[in-house]
C-alpha positions in Angstrom: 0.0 0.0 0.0 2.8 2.3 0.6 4.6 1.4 -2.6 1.1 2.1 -4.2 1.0 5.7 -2.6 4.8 6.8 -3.3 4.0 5.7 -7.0 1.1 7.4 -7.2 3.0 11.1 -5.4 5.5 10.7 -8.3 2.9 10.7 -10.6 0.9 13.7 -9.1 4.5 15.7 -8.6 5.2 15.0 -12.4 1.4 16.0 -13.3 2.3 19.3 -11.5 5.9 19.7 -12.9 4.8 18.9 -16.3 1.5 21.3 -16.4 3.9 24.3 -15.1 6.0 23.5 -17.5 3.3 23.3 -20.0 1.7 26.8 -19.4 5.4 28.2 -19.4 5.9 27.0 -23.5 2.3 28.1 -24.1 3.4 31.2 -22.8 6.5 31.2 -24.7 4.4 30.4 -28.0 2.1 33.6 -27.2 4.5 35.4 -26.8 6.1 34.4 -30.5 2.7 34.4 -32.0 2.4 38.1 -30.5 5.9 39.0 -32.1 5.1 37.6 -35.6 1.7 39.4 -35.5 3.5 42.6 -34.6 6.1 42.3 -37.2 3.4 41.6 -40.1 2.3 45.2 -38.5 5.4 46.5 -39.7 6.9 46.3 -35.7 10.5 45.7 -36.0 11.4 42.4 -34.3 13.7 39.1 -35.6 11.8 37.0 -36.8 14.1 34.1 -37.1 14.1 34.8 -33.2 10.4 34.6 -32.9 9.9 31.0 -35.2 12.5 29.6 -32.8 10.8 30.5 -29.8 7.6 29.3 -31.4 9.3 26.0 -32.3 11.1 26.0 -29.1 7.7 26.1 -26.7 5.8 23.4 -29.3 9.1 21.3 -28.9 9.1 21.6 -24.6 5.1 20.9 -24.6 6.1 17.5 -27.3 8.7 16.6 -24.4 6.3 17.1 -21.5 3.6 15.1 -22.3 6.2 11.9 -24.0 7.3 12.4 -20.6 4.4 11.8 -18.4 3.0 9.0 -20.9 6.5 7.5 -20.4 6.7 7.8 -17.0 3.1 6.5 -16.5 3.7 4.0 -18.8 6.8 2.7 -16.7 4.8 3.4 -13.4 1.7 0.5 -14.6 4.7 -1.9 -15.3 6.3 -1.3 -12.0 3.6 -1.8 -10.5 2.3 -5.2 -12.1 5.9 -6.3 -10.9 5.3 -5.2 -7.9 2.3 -6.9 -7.7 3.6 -10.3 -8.9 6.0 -10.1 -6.9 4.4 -9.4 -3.5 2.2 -12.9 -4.9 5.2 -15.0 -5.1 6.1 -14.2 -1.8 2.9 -14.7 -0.4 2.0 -18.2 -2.1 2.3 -21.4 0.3 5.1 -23.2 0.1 4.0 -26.9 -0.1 1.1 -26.2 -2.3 2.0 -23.0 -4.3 -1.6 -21.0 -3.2 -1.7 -18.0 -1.9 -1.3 -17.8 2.1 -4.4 -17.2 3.9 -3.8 -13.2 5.0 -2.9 -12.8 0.9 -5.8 -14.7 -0.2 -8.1 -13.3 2.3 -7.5 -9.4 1.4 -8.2 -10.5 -2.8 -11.3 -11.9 -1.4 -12.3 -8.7 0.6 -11.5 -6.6 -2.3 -13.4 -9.0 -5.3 -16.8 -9.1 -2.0 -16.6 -5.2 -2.5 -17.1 -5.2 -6.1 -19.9 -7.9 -5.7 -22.5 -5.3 -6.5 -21.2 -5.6 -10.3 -20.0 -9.2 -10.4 -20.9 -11.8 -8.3 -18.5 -13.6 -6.1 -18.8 -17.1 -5.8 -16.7 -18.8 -2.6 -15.6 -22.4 -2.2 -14.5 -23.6 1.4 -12.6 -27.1 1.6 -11.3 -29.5 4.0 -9.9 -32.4 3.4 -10.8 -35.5 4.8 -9.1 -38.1 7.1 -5.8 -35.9 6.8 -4.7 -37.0 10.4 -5.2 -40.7 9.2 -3.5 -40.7 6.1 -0.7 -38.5 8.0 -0.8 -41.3 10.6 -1.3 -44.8 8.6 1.2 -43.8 5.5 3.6 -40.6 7.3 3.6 -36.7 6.6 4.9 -37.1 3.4 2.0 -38.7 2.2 -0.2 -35.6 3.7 1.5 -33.5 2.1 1.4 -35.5 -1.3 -2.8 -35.3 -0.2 -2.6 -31.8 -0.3 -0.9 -31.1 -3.2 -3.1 -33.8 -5.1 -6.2 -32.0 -4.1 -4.9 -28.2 -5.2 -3.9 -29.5 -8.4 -6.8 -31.2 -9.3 -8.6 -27.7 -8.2 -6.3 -26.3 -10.5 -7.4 -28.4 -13.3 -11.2 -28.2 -13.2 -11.3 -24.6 -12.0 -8.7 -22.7 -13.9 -9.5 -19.3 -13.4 -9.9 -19.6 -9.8 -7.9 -17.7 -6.7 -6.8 -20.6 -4.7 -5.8 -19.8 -1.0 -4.9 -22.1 1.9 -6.7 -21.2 5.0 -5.1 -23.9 7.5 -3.6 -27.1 7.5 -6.0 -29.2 5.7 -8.3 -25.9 5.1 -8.6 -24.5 1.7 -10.9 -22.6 -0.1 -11.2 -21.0 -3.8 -12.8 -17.5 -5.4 -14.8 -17.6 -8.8 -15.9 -14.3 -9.9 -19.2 -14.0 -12.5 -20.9 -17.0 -11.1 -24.4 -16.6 -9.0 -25.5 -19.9 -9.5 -25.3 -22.6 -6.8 -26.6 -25.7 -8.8 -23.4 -24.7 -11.0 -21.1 -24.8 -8.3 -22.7 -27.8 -6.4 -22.0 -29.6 -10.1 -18.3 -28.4 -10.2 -17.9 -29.4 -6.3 -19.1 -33.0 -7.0 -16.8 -33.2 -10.2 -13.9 -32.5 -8.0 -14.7 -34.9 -5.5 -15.0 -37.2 -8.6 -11.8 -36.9 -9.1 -10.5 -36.9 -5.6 -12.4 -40.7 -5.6 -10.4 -41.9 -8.2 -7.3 -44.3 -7.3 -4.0 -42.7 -7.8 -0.5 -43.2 -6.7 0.5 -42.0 -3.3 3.1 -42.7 -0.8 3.6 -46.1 -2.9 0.2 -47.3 -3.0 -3.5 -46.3 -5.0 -5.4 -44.1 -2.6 -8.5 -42.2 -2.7 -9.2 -38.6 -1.6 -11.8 -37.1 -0.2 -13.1 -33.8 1.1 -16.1 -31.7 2.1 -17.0 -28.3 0.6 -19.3 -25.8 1.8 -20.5 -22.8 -0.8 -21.6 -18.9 -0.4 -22.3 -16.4 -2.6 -21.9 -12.3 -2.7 -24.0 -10.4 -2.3 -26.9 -13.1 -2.4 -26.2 -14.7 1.0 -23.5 -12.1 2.5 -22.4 -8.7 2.0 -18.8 -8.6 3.5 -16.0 -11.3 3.2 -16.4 -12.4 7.2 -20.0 -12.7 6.5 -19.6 -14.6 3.7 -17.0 -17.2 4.9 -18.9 -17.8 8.1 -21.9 -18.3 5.7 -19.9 -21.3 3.7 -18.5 -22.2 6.7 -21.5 -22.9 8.6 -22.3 -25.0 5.2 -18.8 -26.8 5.2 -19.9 -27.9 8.8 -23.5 -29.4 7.9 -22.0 -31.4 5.4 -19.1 -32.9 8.1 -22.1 -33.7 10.6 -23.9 -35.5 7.0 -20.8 -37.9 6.9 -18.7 -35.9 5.2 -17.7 -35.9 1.6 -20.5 -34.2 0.3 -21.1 -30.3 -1.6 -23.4 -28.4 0.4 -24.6 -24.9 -0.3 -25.2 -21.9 2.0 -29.4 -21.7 2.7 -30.9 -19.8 5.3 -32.6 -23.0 6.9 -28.9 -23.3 8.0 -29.0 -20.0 10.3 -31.9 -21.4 11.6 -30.6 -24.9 12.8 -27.2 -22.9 14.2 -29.7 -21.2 16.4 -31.4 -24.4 17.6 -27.5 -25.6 18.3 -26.3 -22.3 20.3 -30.0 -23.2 22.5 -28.7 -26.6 23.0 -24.9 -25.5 23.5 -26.1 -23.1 26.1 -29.0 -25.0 28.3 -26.8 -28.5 28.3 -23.9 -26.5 29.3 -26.3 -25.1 32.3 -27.8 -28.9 32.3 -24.4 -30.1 33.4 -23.6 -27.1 35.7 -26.8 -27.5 37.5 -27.1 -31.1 37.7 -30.1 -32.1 35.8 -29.0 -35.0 33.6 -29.5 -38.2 34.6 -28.3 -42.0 33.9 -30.1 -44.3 33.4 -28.8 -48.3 33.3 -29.2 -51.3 31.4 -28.3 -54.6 32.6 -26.0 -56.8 30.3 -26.6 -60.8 30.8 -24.2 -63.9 30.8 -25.5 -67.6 29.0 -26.9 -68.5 32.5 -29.0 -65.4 33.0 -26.5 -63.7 35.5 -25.8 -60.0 35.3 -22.6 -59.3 33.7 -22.7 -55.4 34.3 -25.1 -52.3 33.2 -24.2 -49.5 30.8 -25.0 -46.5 31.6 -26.8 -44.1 29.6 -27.2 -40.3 30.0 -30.7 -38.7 29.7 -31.6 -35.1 29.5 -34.9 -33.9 31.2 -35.6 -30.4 30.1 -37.6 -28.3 32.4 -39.3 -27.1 28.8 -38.7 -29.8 26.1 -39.4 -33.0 28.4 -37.1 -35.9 28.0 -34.4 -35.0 24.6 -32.9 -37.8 23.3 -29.0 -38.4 23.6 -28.6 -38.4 19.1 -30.2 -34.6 19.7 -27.5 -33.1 22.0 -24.4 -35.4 22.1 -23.4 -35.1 18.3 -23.7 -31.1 19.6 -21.9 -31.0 22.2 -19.1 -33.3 20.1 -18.2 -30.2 18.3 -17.5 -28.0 21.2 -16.0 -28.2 24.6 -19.1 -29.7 26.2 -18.3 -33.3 25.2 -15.3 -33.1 27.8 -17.7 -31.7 30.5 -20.1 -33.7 29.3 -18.1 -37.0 29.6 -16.8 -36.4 33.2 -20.3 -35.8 34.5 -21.2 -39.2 33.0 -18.0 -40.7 34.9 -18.6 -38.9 37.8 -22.1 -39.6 38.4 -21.3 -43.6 37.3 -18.6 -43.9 40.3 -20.7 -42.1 42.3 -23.7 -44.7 42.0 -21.7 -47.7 41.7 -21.8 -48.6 45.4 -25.6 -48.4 45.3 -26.4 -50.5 41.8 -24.9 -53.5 43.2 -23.4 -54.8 39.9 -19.9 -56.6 39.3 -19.3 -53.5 36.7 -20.8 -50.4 34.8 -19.8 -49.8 31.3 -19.4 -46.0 30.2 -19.8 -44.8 26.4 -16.7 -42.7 25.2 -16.7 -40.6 21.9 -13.8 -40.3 19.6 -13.6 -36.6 20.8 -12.5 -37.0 24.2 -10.1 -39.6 22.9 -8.5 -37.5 21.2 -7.3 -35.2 24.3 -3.7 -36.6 25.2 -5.1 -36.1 29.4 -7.8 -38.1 29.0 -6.4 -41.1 30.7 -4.6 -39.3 33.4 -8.3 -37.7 34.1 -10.3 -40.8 34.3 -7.4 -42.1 36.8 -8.0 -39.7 39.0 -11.9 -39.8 39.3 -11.2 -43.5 39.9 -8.9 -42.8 42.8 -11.5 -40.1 43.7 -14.0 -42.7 43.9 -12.1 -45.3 45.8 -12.7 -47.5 42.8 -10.4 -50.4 40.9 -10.2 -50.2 37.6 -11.5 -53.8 37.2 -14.9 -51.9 37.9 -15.4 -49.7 34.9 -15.9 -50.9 31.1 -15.2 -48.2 28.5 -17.3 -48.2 25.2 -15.9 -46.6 22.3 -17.0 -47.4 18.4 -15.5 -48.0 15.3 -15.0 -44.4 14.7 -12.2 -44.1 16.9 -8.3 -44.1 14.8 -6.0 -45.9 16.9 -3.5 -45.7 14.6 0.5 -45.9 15.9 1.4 -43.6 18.7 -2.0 -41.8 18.3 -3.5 -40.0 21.5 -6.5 -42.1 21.5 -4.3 -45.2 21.5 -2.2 -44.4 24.1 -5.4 -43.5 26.1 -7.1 -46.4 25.8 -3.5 -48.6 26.4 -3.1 -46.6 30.0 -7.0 -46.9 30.3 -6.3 -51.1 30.0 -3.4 -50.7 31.8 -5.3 -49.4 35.2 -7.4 -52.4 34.7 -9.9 -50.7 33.2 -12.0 -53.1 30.2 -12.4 -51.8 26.3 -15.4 -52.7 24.9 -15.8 -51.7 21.1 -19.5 -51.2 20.4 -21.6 -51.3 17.4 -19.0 -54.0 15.9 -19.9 -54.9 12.1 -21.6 -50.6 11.3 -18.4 -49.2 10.5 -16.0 -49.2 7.9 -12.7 -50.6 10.1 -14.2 -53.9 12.0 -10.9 -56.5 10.7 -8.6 -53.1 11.2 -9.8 -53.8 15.1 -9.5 -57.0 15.0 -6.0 -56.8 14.7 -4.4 -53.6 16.1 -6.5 -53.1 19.2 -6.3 -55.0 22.4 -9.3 -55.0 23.7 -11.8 -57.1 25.8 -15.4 -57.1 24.8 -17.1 -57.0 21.2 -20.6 -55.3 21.0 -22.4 -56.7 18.2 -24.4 -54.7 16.4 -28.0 -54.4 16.4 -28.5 -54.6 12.8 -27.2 -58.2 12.8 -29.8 -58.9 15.9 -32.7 -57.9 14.2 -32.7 -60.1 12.1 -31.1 -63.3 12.9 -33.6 -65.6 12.6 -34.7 -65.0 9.4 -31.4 -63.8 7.4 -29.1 -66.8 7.0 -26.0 -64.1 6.0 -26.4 -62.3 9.4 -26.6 -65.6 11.5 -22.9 -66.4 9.4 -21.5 -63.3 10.5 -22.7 -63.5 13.8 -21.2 -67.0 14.3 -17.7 -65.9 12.3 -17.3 -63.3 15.0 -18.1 -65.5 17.9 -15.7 -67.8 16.6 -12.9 -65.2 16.1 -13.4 -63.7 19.5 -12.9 -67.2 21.3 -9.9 -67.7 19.9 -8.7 -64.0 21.0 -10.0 -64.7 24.9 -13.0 -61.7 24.2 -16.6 -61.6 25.4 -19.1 -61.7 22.8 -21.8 -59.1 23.3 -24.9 -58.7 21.5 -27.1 -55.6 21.5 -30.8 -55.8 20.8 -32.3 -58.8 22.0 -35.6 -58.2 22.1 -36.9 -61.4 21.7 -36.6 -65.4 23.3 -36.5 -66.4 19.3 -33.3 -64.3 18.7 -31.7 -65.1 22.5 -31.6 -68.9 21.7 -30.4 -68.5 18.4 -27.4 -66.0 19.7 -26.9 -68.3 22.3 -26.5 -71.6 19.9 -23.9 -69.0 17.4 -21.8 -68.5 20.3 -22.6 -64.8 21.9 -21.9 -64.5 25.7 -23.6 -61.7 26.8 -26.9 -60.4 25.7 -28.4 -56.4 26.6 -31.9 -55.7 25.1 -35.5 -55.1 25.9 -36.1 -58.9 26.5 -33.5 -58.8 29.4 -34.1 -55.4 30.7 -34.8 -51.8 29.7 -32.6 -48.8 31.1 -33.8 -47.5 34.1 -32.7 -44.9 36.8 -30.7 -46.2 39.8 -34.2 -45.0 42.3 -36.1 -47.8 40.4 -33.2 -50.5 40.6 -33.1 -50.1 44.0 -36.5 -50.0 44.9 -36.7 -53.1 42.0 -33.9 -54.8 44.3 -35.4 -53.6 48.3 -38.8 -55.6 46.8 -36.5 -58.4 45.3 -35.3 -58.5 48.7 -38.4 -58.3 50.6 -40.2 -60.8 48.4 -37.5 -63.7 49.0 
């Protein structure tokens, strides 16, 4: 910007310089032209003296205005060098985009011309970067990265490419007002991403998640308009990511049903009003195994809200963590009274991924005056427990306090054999999907039986989720499950009505 000003002062100073010296030949060619008019009156003057100074004025006002076009001229060059230049030096070293402050003052100044042309931004994230980073080593990441700029290069070649973070880029289109368009250009690059290509010795496919905003039809500022595409980029992450999705305002309205749930769970936790409720978990003979327990939310307005409504919310903030040691807490806290051998707690991949995590739970088990042989700790197929990862080493110091893994939902995700064989753990969950229905699906009653096979030979319990009928129980029994939680055995129920379930037990015998 200063370079911009001291250009433009030269030019001003020479506008002034050359103008003065303008009106000076003009005045020199009056004066001639006076001269020559008084000698045709028969006024003796030179004449050769007058032509010169005629010619000699004409010449200085030639010279002037060469000059300033010159200089101007020179001045426009300089400063598209200057220009290129100060891009060079802001483009990001691994990828070659521009750097994010760079990128973000073009997009600023394209948003204020909106008015005229349209402005069309593109946010991206790439998917799974920590796991490729973590499976296959940085230099694979960084191969990602590069991939997924070039092939933004290629289908979008008129586009201002910037990189916003780590795996966070995004890219400007100017003239386009069209989201179908855009949604159509997003999916062809993540058409591409899909496609197997060499990386880090191997075929791989990419993939990423792009959220879309327009200026000035759904902001009127740059901030305004990233937040807009951000808030996008984020609804398709929470879809399962690797997905387009487009700015609408039925967006703004959902982020405000969030922020309520954000702020009343966060006084929900603060205040005490959620509540656990447990359901009991079965051996072959009928015995209880353990309970899990299972956090409800009692609004004072809203009535009972489901766990789907408000965990996945408060995984994407700090509330998961608050939200998690309440659970723990309150689970220590009641295990004296529930009179089981263990309770089982559900952990999400979120609090996993804090390196303290283990040192945490630790010390609400010293707190508690409980062995670790007491607590089970769910977790899903969601969780990367790749080499050295936080999560792993969390859940190794977790088993190494005594405490039991137990991976839930086995068989719904997309790593079950990747389980199998890196994590030691003690207890597989079987999905409910293959409960449902067992007796009738000979494929499910295969898997079943393949897992209750693989497990004995590993030492682990066989769990299975969903029994909700005698049919299904003998049938899970005869594959080889040994354990069984469902509505047939038991629903969830606060710890008030187990023990006034177990005083009546008592009083009855």
């Amino acid at each position: 910007m200063r370079t911009e000003l001291s250009l433009t002062n030269i030019l001003t100073a020479y506008r002034g310089s050359a103008m003065a010296s303008g009106l000076a030949a003009l005045a020199v060619i009056g004066a001639s032209g006076a001269g020559l008019v008084s000698l045709a009156m028969g006024q003796e003057l030179a004449p050769v003296a007058l032509l010169t100074a005629g010619f000699s004025g004409m010449g200085l006002i030639l010279i002037v205005f060469m000059g300033y076009f010159s200089l101007r001229r020179a001045l426009v060059i300089a400063e598209a060098r200057r220009r290129d230049l100060l891009a060079s030096l802001n483009r990001d070293s691994l990828t070659g985009v521009f750097t994010r402050k760079y990128f973000l003052d073009r997009l600023r100044e394209l948003v204020r011309q909106a008015d005229r042309m349209p402005v069309a931004y593109v946010q991206i994230d790439m998917d799974h970067l920590k796991s490729i980073n973590d499976g296959n080593g940085h230099a694979a990441g960084d191969q990602a990265l590069v991939r997924l700029v070039r092939t933004i290069e290629e289908l979008v070649p008129g586009a201002v490419i910037g990189r916003l973070g780590g795996d966070e880029f995004a890219f400007v289109l100017s003239g386009i007002s069209s989201k179908a368009a855009l949604k159509r250009l997003g999916d062809r690059l993540l058409e591409e991403l899909d496609r197997p290509r060499p990386l880090a010795g191997r075929d791989m496919r990419l993939s990423a998640t792009l959220g879309i905003a327009i200026a000035p039809e759904d902001a009127g500022d740059a901030d305004t308009l990233i937040s807009k595409a951000d808030l996008a980029l984020y609804k398709g992450k929470n879809n399962g990511r690797g997905t387009v999705v487009a700015f609408e305002r039925e967006l703004l309205t959902e982020e405000r049903y969030q922020r309520f749930v954000e702020r009343e769970l966060r006084a929900a936790i603060l205040m005490e009003e959620l509540e656990l409720y447990y359901q009991p978990v079965q051996a072959v003979d009928g015995t209880l195994r353990s309970v899990e327990a299972l956090v409800r939310w009692r609004h004072s307005v809203r009535g009972m809200i489901s766990p789907a409504a408000f965990v996945p919310i408060a995984e994407q903030s700090d509330l998961i963590s608050k939200l998690g040691q309440w659970v723990l807490r309150r689970a220590c806290a009641d295990f004296p009274r529930l009179g089981v051998p263990a309770v089982a707690i559900n952990v999400s991949a979120a609090e996993l991924r804090n390196p303290d995590y283990a040192a945490h739970f630790a010390e609400e088990l010293a707190n508690a005056g409980l062995p670790g042989e007491k607590l089970i700790v769910e977790i899903t197929e969601t969780v990367p427990l790749q080499k050295n990862s936080a999560e792993r080493k969390n859940l190794e110091f977790l088993r190494a306090l005594g405490v039991r893994i137990a991976v839930d939902d086995f068989g719904a995700g997309h790593a079950s054999l990747g389980y199998l064989r890196d994590l030691s753990f003690d207890i597989l969950k079987i999905d409910r999907a293959y409960v449902a229905e067992i007796t009738s699906r000979p494929v499910d009653s295969m898997i079943v039986q393949s897992i209750c096979q693989i497990a004995a030979s590993l030492g682990v319990v066989v769990i299975a989720e969903g029994v909700e009928t005698r049919e299904q129980h003998a049938v899970l029994v005869e594959l080889g499950c040994t354990g069984f939680q469902g509505y047939l055995l038991g629903r969830p129920e606060p710890l008030d009505a187990i023990e006034a379930r177990t005083s009546r037990a008592i009083e009855a015998a």
